[in-house]
N, C-alpha and C positions, 0 to 999 in steps of 0.2 A: 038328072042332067047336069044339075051343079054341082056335084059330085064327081060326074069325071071330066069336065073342064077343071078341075081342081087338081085331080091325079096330072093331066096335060102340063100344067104349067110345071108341077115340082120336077116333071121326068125332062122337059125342059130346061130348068134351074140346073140339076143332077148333069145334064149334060155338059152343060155351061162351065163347070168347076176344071176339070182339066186342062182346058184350052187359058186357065187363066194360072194355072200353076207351070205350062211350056209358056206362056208369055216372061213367066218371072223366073224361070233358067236362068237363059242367057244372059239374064242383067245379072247375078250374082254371078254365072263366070267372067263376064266383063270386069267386076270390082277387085276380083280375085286375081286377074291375068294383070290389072292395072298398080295393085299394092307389090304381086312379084316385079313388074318393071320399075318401082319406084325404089324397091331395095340396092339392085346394082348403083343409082344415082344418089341415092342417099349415101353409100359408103364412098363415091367417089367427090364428094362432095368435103366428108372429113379428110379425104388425104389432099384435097388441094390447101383446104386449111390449114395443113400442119405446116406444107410447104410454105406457103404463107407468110406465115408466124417463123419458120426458121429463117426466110429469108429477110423479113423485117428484123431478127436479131441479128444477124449478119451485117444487115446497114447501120442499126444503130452501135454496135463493135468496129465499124471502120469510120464512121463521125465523132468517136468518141477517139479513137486513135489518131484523130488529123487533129481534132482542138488539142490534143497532150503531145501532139508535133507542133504545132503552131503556139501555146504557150512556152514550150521549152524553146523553140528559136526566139520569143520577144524573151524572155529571161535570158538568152547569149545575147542577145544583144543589148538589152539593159544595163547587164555586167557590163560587156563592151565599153557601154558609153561611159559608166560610171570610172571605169580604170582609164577611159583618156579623157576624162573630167578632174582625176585626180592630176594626172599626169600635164595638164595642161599650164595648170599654175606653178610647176616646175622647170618645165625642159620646154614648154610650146607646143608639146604635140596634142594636140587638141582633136584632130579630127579623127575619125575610124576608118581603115583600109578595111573592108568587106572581105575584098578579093585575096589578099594575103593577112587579112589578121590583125593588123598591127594601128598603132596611133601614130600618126604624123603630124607634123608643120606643115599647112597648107601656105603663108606667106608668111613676110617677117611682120607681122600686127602678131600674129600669133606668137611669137619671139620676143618681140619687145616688152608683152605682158609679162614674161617668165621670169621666173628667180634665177635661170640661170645668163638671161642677159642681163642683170642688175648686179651679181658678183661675179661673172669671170667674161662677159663680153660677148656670150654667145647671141646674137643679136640676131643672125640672117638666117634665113630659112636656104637650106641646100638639100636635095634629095630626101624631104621630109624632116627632115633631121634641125635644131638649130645651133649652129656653129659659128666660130670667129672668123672671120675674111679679113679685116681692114685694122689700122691702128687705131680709126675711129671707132670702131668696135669696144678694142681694147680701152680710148679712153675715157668713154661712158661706165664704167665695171669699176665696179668697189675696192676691186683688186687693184687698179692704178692708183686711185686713192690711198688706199690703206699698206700697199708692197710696191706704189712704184712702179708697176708691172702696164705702161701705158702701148707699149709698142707690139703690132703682133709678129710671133716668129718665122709664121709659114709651118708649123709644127702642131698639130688639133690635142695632142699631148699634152703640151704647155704651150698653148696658142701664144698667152699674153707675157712679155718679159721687158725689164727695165730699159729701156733706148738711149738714156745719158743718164750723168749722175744729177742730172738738175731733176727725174723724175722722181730720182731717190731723194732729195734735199727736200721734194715738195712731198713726201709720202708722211703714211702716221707712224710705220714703223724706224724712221729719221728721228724728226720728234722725240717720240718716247723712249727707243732703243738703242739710240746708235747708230742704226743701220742706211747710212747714209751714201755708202760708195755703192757703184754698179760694178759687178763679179760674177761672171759665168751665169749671166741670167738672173739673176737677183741684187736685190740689195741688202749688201751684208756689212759690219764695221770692218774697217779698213785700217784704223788708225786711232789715236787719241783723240785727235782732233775729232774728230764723226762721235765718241761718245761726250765730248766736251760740250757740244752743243744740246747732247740731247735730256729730258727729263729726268733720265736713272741718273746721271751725274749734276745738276743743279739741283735733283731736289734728294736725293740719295746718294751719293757721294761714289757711285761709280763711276771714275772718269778714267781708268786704263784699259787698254785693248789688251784683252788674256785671249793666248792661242786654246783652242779646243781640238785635239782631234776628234776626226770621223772616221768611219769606215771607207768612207770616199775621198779623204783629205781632213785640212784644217780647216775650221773655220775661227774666227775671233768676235767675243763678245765682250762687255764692257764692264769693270770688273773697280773692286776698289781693290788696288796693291796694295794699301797703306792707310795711315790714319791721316796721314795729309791729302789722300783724298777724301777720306769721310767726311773732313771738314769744312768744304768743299759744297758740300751739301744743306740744304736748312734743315733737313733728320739731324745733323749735327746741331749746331745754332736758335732752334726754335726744340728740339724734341731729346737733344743731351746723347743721340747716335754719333759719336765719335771714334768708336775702335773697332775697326779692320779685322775679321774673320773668315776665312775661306772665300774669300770676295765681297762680303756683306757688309755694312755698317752694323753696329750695335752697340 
């Protein structure tokens, strides 16, 4: 009897085994239907990457092209500033036109700083530019000092020129040269008299007016004719320059 209650159970067990090998089908086609659907997502996964990546070098190609546009505009403009930096302490133009390019005189503070309102009178600021307007102009400028030149002419060419001979009488080139009379806008020797007074003849014994021509005319400068002007001189009397050569003492 326990013998085939024994047969019973194994025909049993024996049965049992198949139903458990259809239970385990369908799960390995499940893993199977589920790795094919992971492959189309997996390759579309590497192409969004690539995109990606091409388009992050894409952006950092155009960030990098704006800072090498944005340092080359502060290097024009650097440059800029530095040529109407230079140019300031010359002419007054001191400030940068963006819009056209250029350096200008923004008022006459900027003008009155320049070299060129300290020797020729350019003092006022006009259209960016600084330029002569007035005789007062003219006679602030090194050039009324030194040629005379106190009066302006209404000419931006030669703005400043001599206005009587009292400018010349009060100039350095009177003084030293001669050049004591007002003539066509300057002061030039005139006469004996104009080098009689001035330096080349008390202290160098040029005291005659000798004609010179030019291409534009004569002019006269102050000249020793003779040994009797050499003597004339303290080159003669203190240094033994006595004789008259080509105009010269020696």
């Amino acid at each position: 009897m326990a013998d085939r209650d024994q047969e019973v159970e194994d025909e049993d067990a024996t049965a049992d085994e198949p139903a458990d090998d259809a239970a385990d089908a369908p799960t390995k086609e499940s893993a199977q239907q589920e790795k094919s659907a992971e492959r189309p997502r997996s390759r579309f996964g590497w192409g969004a990457g690539i995109v990606s990546a091409v388009a992050l070098a894409a952006a950092i190609v155009l960030v990098k092209d704006a800072i090498r546009t944005r340092e080359r505009e502060q290097e024009k403009d650097r440059q800029a500033q530095l040529r109407c930096k230079s140019r300031c302490g010359i002419n007054g133009e001191c400030h940068r036109n963006k819009t056209e390019e250029v350096c200008r005189a923004e008022g006459d503070d900027d003008c009155a700083a320049a070299d060129m309102c300290k020797t020729v009178g350019a003092c006022t600021a006009r259209d960016g530019r600084c330029v002569v307007v007035s005789d007062d102009n003219c006679k602030k400028s090194e050039q009324c000092k030194e040629s005379g030149r106190c009066k302006f002419s209404n000419n931006q060419l030669i703005p400043c020129i001599p206005g009587s001979k009292e400018d010349c009488l009060a100039s350095t080139v009177c003084k030293r040269l001669g050049r004591c009379s007002s003539t066509d806008g300057a002061c030039d020797v005139a006469s004996a008299d104009d080098c009689a007074r001035a330096e080349v003849c008390v202290a160098h014994g040029m005291c005659s007016a000798k004609s010179v021509p030019r291409e534009d005319g004569v002019i006269f400068v102050c000249s020793a004719a003779g040994n009797d002007d050499c003597k004339k001189g303290t080159d003669c009397s203190k240094g033994g320059m006595c004789t008259a050569v080509d105009g010269y003492c020696h």
